[in-house]
N, C-alpha and C positions, 0 to 999 in steps of 0.2 A: 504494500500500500504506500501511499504518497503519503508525506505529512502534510497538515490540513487543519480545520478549527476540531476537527473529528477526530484524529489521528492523529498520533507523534508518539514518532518512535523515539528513543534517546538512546541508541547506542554508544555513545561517549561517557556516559552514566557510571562510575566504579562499580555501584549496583548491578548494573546491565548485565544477563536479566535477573530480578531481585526474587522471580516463581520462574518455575517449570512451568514451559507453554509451548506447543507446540501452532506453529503459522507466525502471523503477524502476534505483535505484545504490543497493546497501546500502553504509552508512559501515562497521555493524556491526565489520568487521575492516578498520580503517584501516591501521592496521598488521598485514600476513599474518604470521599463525601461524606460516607453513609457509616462509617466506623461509629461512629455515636447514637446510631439504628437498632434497639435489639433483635429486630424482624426483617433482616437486610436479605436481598436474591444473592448472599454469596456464600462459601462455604469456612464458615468461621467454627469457631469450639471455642468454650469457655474456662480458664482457667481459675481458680481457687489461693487464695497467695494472702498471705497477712490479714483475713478479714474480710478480700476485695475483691470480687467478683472481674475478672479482664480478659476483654475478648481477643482472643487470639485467630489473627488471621492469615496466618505465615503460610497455610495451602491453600489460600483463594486465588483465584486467577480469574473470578469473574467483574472485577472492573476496568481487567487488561484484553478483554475480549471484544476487538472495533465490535463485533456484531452488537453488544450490549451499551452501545452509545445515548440509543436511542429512550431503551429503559429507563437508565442511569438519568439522562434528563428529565423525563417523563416521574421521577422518583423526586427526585429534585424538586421541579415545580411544582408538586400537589403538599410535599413538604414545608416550602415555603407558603404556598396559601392559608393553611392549615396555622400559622405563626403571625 
């Protein structure tokens, strides 16, 4: 894929890639929007630690997936309305 407002790769990233993905890796949402979501479309698990409940999302790949741009916005928006 091309980089775009949709897309961006960042292979110059020391990170780069920071998940196992196979295709294109969008960097686009390096950091997930939606981390602060307990009901998010990705595949998180919950960790236990001092008291604190912390969601661990070190095997997600789903906000590096161009196809889930769309969602991710569409998640976004109805988020913010709701605020």
């Amino acid at each position: 894929m091309e980089n775009s407002s949709r897309f961006f790769e960042n292979t110059g990233c020391k990170y780069f890639p920071c998940h196992k993905l196979e295709g294109d890796f969008n960097c686009l949402f390096c950091y997930c929007p939606l981390y602060f979501l307990d009901n998010c479309p990705g595949n998180h698990t919950w960790i236990e630690r001092d008291g604190y409940r912390i969601k661990n999302c070190i095997d997600c790949v789903w906000p590096h997936k161009p196809e889930n741009y769309d969602i991710m916005m569409t998640i976004l928006k109805n988020k913010c309305r709701k605020n």
